[in-house]
C-alpha positions in Angstrom: -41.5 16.8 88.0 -39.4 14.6 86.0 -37.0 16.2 84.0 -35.2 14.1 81.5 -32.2 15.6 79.2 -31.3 14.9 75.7 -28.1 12.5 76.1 -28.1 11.0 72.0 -27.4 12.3 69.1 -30.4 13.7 67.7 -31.7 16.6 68.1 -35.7 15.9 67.8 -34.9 12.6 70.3 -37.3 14.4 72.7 -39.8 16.0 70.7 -40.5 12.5 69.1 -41.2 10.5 72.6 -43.4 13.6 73.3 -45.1 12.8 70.6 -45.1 9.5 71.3 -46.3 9.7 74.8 -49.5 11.6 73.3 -50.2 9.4 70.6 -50.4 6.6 74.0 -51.9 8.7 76.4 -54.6 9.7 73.8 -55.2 6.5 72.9 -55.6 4.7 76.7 -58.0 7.5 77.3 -60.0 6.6 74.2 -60.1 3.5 75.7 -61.6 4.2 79.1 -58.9 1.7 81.3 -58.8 3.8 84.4 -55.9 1.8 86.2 -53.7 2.3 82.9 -52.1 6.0 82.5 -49.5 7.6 80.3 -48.0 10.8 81.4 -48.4 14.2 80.3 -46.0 15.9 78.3 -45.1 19.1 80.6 -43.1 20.9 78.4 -40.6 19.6 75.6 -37.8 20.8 73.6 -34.4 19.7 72.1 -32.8 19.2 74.9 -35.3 18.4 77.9 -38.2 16.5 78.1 -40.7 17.2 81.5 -43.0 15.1 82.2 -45.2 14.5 86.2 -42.7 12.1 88.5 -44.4 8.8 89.6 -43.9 7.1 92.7 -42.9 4.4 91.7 -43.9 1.0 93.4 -43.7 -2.9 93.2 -46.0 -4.7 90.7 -49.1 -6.2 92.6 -50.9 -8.9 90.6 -53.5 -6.2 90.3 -51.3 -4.0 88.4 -50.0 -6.2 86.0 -53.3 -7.5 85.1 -54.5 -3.8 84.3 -51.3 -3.2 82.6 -52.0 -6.6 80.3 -56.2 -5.5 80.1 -55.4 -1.9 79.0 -52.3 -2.7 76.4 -54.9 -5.0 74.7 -57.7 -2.1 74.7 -55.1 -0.1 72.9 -54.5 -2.7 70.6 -58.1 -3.4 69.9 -58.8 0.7 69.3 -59.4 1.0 65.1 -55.9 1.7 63.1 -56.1 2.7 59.5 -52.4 2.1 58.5 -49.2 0.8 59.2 -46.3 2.6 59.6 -45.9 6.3 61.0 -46.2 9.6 59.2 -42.5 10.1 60.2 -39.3 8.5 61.6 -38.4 8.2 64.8 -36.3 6.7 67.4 -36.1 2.8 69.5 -33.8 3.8 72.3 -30.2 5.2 70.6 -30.9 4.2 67.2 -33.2 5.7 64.4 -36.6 3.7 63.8 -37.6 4.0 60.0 -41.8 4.8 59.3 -43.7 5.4 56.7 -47.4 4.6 56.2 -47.3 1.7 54.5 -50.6 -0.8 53.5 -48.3 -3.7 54.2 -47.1 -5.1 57.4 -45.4 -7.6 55.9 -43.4 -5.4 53.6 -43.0 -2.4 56.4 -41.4 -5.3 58.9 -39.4 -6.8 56.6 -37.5 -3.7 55.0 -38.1 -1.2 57.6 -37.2 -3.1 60.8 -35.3 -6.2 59.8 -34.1 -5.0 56.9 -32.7 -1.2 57.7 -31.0 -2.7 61.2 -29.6 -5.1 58.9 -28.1 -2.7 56.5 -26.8 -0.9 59.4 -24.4 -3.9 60.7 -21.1 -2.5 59.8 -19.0 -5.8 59.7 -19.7 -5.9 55.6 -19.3 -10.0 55.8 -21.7 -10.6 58.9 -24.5 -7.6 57.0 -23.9 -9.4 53.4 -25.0 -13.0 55.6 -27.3 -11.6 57.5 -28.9 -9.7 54.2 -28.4 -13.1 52.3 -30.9 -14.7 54.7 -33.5 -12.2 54.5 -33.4 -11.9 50.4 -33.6 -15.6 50.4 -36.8 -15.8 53.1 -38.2 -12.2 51.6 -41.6 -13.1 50.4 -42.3 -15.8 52.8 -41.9 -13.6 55.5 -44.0 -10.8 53.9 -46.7 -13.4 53.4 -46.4 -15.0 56.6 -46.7 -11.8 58.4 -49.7 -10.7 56.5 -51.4 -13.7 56.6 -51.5 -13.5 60.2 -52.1 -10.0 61.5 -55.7 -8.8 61.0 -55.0 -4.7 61.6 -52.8 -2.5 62.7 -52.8 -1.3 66.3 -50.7 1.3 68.0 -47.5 0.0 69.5 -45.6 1.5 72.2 -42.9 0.0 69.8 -40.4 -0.7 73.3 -42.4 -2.4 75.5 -39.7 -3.6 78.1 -39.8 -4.4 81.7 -37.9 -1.0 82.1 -40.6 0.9 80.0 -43.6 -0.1 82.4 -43.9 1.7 85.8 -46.5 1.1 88.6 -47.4 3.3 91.4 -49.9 2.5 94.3 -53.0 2.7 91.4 -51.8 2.6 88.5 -49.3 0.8 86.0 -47.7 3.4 83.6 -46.3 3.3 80.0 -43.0 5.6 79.2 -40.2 5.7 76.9 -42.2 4.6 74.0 -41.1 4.1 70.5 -44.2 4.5 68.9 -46.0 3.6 65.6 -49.1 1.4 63.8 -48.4 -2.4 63.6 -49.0 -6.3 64.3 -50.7 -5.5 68.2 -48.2 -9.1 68.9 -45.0 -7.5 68.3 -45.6 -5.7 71.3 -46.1 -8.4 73.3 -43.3 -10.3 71.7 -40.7 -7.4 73.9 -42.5 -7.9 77.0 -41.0 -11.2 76.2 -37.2 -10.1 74.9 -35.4 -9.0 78.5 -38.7 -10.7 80.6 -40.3 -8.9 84.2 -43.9 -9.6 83.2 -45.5 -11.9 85.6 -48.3 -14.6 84.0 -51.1 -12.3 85.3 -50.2 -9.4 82.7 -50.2 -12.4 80.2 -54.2 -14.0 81.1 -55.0 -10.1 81.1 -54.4 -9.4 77.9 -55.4 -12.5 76.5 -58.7 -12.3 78.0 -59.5 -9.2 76.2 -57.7 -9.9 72.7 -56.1 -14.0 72.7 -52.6 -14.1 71.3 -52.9 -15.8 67.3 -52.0 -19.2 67.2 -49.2 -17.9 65.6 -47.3 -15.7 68.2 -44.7 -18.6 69.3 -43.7 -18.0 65.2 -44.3 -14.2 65.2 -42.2 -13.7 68.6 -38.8 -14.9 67.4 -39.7 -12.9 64.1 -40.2 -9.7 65.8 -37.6 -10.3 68.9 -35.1 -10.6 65.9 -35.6 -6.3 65.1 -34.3 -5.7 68.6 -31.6 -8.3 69.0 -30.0 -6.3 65.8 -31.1 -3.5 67.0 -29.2 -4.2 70.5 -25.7 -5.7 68.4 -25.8 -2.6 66.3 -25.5 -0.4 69.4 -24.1 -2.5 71.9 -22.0 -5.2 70.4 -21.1 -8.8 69.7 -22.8 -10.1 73.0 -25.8 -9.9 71.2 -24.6 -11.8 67.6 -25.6 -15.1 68.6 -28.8 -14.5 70.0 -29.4 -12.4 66.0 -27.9 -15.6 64.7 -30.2 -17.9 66.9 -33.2 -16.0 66.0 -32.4 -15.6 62.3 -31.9 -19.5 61.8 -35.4 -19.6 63.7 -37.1 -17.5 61.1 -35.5 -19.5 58.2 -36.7 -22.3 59.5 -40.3 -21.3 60.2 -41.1 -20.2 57.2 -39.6 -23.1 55.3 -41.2 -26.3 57.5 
């Protein structure tokens, strides 16, 4: 067994990656991807999550292709909202939901928007908030014109966050709720460690739009704030980087 204690802040840090962990592991089941597995929630409370230990293994090119196959199976499984029922938690910081109608909208305020708010340098969050205000329908629009559904995210989708055995690749740690299926992919991409065989896996299944090169910065932006508000000014010029990117996208 795997026993993994409460080391944040919040009490119901646990009970919502149980949760979290069955919304994924129902979902890969629904989608019949044998050589894709999330693990069962043993037992759960506020201070200790249990969940089966794997033995863990290097990536064969196998693996990764049945981890890329089976994320886009999830994605492609029907979704009727965006949003979650409920907040919830990306790593150390709080992760706004609500069901919302509107990626664009959810995206915008609830991601970009609340990790904005959350800067507490007032001159760099009144920039940064100046930027966004100034891009704020484009951005909704853009996003809505270009993502078809929702799909259920694993929400953290890091190197660190995808485990292989001798069989299997494995998804843990997840941060969980109903969005644009690309801004997954578009953290595989933030920190790197997916080969190009998880990559042609998934695209073979579901293709990327041909607006994910656009989409990627967009969504990468959430979790370079996300990483400044909790870890510091190492990360400011990547937020900067990737907030002059989304200015300039949307106003070519």
């Amino acid at each position: 067994m795997f026993r993994k204690t409460n080391t944040s802040p919040f009490e119901d840090a646990l009970k919502c990656e149980a949760e979290g962990l069955e919304l994924l592991r129902a979902g890969v089941a629904n989608t019949g991807c044998a050589a894709l597995a999330v693990p069962k929630v043993i037992s759960v409370s506020e201070r200790e999550l249990v969940i089966p230990h794997i033995e863990q293994a290097q990536p064969t090119p196998a693996l990764m292709s049945a981890l890329g196959e089976g994320l886009a199976c999830l994605h492609k499984l029907p979704q009727s909202c965006y949003g979650l029922g409920h907040d919830n938690y990306i790593g150390l910081s709080p992760q706004k939901n609500r069901w919302c109608d509107n990626w664009g909208e959810l995206f915008r305020d609830d991601r970009l928007g609340y990790q904005i708010s959350r800067i507490q340098d007032a001159k760099l969050r009144n920039e940064f908030q100046e930027v966004l205000a100034r891009n704020s329908d484009a951005l909704e629009g853009f996003l809505n014109e270009h993502c078809v559904r929702p799909s259920l995210l694993h929400g953290d989708l890091w190197a660190g966050n995808a485990l292989f055995d001798r069989k299997k690749a494995w998804l843990i740690d997840p941060a969980v709720y109903y969005g644009d299926r690309e801004a997954d992919l578009a953290m595989t991409e933030f920190f790197g460690g997916f080969t190009s065989d998880f990559y042609q896996a998934y695209d073979s299944v579901w293709p990327r739009t041909s607006a994910y090169a656009v989409k990627k910065d967009i969504y990468n932006l959430y979790h370079a704030l996300n990483h400044y508000n909790l870890f510091g000014s190492g990360y400011l010029g990547q937020c900067r980087q990737l907030l002059l990117s989304l200015e300039a996208s949307l106003n070519h």
